[in-house]
PyMOL CGO cylinders between C-alpha atoms (Angstrom):
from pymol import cmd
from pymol.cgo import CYLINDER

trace = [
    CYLINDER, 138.09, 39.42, 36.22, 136.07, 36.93, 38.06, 0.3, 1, 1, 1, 1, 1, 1,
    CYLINDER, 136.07, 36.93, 38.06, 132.53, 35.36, 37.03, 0.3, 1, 1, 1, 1, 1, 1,
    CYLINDER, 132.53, 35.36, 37.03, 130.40, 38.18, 39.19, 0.3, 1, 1, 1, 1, 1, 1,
    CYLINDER, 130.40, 38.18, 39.19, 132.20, 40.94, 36.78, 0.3, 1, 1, 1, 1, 1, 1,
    CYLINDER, 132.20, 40.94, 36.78, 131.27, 38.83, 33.51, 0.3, 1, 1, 1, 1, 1, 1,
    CYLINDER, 131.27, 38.83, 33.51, 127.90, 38.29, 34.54, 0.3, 1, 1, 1, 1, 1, 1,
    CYLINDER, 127.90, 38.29, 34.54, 127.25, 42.13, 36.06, 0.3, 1, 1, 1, 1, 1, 1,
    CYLINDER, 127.25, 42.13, 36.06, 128.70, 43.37, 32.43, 0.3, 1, 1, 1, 1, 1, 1,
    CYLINDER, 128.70, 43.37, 32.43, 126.74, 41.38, 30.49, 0.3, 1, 1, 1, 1, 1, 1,
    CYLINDER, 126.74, 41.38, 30.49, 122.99, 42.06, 32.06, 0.3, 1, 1, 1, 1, 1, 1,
    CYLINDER, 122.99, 42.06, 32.06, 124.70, 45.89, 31.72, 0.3, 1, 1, 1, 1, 1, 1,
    CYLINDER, 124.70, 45.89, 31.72, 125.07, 45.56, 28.23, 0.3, 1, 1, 1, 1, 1, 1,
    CYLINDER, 125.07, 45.56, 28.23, 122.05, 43.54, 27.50, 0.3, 1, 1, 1, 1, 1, 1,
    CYLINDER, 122.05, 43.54, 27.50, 119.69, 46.22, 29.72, 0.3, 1, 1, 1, 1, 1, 1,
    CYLINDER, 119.69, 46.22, 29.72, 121.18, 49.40, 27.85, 0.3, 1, 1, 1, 1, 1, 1,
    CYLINDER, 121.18, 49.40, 27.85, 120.70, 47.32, 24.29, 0.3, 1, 1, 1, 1, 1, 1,
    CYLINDER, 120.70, 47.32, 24.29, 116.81, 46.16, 25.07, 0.3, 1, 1, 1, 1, 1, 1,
    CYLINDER, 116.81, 46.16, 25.07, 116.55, 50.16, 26.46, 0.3, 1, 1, 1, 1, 1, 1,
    CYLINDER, 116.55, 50.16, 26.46, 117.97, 51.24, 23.11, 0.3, 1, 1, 1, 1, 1, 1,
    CYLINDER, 117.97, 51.24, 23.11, 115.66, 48.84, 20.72, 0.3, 1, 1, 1, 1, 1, 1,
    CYLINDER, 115.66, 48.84, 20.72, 112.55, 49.90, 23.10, 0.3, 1, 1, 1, 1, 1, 1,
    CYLINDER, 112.55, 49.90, 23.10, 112.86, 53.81, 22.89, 0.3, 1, 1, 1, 1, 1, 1,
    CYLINDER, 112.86, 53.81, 22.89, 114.59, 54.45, 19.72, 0.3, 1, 1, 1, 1, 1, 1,
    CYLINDER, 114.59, 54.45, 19.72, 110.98, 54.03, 17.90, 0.3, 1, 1, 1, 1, 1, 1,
    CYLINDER, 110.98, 54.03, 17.90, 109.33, 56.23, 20.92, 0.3, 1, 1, 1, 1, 1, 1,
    CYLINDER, 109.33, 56.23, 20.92, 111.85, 58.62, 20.28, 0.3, 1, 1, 1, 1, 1, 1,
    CYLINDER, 111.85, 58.62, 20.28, 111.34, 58.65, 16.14, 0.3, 1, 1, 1, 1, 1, 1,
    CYLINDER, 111.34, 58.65, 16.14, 107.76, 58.66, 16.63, 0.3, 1, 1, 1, 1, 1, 1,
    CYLINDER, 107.76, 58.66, 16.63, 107.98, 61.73, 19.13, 0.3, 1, 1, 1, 1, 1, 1,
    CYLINDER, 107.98, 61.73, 19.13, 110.49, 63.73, 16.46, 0.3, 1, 1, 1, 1, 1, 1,
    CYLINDER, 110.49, 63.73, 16.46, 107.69, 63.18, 14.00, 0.3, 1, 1, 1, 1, 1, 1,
    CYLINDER, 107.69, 63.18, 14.00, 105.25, 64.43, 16.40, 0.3, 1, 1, 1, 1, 1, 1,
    CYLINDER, 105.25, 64.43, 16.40, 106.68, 67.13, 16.74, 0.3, 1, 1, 1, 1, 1, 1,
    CYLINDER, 106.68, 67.13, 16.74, 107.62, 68.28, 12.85, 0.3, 1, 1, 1, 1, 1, 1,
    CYLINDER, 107.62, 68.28, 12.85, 104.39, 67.51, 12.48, 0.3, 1, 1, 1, 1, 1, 1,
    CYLINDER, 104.39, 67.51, 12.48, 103.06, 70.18, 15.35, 0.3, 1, 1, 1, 1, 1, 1,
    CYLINDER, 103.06, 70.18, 15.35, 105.54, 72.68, 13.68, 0.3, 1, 1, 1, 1, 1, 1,
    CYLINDER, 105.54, 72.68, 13.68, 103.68, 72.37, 10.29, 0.3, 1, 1, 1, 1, 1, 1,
    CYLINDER, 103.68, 72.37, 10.29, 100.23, 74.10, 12.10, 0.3, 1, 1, 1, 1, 1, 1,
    CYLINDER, 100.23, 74.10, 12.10, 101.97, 77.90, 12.40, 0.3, 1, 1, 1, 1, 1, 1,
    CYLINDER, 101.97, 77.90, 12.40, 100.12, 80.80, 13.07, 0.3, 1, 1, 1, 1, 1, 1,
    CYLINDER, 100.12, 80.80, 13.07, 99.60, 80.95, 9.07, 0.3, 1, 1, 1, 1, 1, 1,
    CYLINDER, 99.60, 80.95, 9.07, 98.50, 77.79, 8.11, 0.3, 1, 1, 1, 1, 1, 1,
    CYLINDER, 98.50, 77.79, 8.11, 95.69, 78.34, 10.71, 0.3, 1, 1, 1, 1, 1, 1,
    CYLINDER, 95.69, 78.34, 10.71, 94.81, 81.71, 9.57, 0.3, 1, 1, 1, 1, 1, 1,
    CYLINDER, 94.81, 81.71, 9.57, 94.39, 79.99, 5.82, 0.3, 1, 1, 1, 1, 1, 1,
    CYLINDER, 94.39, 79.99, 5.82, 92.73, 76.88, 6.67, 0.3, 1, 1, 1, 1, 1, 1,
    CYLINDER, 92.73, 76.88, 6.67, 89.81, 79.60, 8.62, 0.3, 1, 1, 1, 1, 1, 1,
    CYLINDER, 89.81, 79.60, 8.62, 89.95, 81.88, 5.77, 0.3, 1, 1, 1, 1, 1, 1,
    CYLINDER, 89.95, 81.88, 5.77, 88.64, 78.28, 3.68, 0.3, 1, 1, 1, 1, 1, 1,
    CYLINDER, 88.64, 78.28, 3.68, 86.55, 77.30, 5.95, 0.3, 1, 1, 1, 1, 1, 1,
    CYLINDER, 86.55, 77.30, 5.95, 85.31, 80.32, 7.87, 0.3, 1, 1, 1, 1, 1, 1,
    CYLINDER, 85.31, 80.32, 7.87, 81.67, 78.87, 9.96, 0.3, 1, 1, 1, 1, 1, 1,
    CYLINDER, 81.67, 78.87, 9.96, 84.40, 76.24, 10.89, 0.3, 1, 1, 1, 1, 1, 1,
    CYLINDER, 84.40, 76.24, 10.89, 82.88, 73.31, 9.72, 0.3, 1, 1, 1, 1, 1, 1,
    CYLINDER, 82.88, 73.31, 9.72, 83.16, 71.47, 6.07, 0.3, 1, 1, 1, 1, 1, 1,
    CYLINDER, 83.16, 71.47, 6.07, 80.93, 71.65, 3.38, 0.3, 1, 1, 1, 1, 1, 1,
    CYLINDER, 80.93, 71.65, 3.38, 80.12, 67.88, 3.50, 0.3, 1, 1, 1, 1, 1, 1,
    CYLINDER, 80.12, 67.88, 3.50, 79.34, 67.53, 7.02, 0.3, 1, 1, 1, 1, 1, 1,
    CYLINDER, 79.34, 67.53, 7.02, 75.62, 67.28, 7.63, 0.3, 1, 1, 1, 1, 1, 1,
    CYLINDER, 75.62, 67.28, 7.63, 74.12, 68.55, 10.70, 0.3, 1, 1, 1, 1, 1, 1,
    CYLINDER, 74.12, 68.55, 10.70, 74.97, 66.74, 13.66, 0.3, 1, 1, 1, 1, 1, 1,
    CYLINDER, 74.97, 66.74, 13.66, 72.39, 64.52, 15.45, 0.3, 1, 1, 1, 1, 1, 1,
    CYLINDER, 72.39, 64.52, 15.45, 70.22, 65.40, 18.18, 0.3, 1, 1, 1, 1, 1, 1,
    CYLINDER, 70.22, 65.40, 18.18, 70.87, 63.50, 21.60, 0.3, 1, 1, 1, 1, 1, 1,
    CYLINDER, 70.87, 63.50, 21.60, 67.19, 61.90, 22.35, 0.3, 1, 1, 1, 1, 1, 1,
]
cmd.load_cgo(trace, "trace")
């Protein structure tokens, strides 16, 4: 192996391990996204309107008026 190959390895291996430590967070954060999006089922909705069924909470006061 001559110089080129040791160099064209190493910015290989240093590219695919700065890819890995950038979008292994993007790729947590998108899992918990998306348990999170699972959690909102057809249920859940139908109990959280059943609470609150005008749709808005209790200690909201009316909105403002644009002047």
């Amino acid at each position: 192996m001559d110089y080129y190959t040791l160099v064209i390895l190493g910015a290989l291996i240093g590219f695919l391990a700065l890819a890995a430590l950038l979008l292994v967070p993007v790729y947590r954060f998108l899992q918990r996204e998306d348990e999170a999006a699972r959690r909102f089922t057809a249920e859940y909705l139908r109990r959280q309107q059943a609470a609150r069924p005008n749709g808005a909470d209790e200690e909201t006061p009316e909105p403002p008026t644009q002047s």
